[in-house]
Steps between C-alpha positions, in 0.01 A plus 500: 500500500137440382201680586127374433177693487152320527161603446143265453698194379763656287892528591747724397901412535729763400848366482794742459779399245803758506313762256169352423230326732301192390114539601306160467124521564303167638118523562274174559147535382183246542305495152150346473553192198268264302553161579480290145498100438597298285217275240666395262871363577516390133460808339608706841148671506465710841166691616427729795345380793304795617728512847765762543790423780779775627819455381851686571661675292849624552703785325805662517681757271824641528737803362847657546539908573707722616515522854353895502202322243496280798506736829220680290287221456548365874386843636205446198387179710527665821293789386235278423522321797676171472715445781 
């Protein structure tokens, strides 16, 4: 049995294992980057162009506890309002 927790963007799974519980963490965020060009193929020369564009950027993390490390960090989420 799996349970997820989600909150602005970000996901929690907790998966229990017999004595420990993996937790893996995904979140999505849109960052604001430079857009750059390319001048000079030959030497592989780039410049900025002045414009910026949103791109997505996903991360996840993961860990292994013990379940009670686990229960404690579910109610920890709760707590705090994800749901």
């Amino acid at each position: 049995m799996t349970f997820t927790l989600g909150l602005n963007g970000e996901t929690a799974t907790f998966t229990p294992n017999g004595a420990y519980t993996e937790i893996e963490i995904t979140d999505t965020q849109m960052v604001e980057a430079r857009v750059m060009e390319c001048w000079n193929e030959w030497h592989g020369l780039h410049r900025f162009t002045g414009e910026t564009q949103l791109v997505e950027v996903k991360g996840k993390s993961w860990t292994e506890v013990t379940t009670e490390k686990a229960r404690a960090r579910y109610a920890q989420l709760k707590a705090q309002g994800w749901n």
